[in-house]
N, C-alpha and C positions, 0 to 999 in steps of 0.2 A: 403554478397558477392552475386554479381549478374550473374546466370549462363548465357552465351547468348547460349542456347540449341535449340533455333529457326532458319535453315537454311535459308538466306534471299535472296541467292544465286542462288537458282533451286528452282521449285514449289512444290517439293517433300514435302508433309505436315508430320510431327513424328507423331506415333504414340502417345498416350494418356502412354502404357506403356514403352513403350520405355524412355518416358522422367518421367515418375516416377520412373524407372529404375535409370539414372545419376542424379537425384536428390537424393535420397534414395542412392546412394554412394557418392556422395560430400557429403550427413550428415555424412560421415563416419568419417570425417577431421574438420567440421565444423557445431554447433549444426544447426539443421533444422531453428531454428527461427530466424536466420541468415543470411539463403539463400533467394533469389529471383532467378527465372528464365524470361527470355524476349529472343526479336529475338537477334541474333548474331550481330547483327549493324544498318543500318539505309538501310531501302527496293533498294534503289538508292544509292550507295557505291562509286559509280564511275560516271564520266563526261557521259558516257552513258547508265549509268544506269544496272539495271539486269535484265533480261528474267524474269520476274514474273507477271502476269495478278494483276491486283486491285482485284481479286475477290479471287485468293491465296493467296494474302495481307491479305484478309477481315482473310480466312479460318486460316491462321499461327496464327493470332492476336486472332481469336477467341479458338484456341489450347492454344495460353499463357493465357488464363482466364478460360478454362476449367479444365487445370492440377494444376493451382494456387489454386482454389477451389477444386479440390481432394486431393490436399497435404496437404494447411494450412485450411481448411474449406474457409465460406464465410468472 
């Protein structure tokens, strides 16, 4: 199961616990080695796109590969 835990919406970046946090309860339901976390949909959602700078893009993308490796290891 794939969480989309990454807002793709506002540039508001999650925290690193926060999203160990909703990971760490969807294993409640669903063993860990099951889950995946990524952004919530695709950065441009809509015909005009979202308020997000490429460089919040870079910073989200690089949050989903830093709490992926805190969760499952490397």
């Amino acid at each position: 199961m794939v969480l989309g835990l990454v807002t793709t919406k506002s540039p508001r970046l999650e925290t690193a616990q926060e999203l160990a946090a909703r990971i760490h309860e969807a294993a409640r339901y669903v063993a860990l080695d099951r889950l995946a976390v990524s952004p919530q949909c695709g950065f441009s959602s809509s015909i005009l796109g979202n308020r997000i700078s490429i460089e919040d893009q870079r910073q989200k993308l690089r949050r989903v590969v830093e709490i992926s490796r805190e969760v499952w290891g490397d």
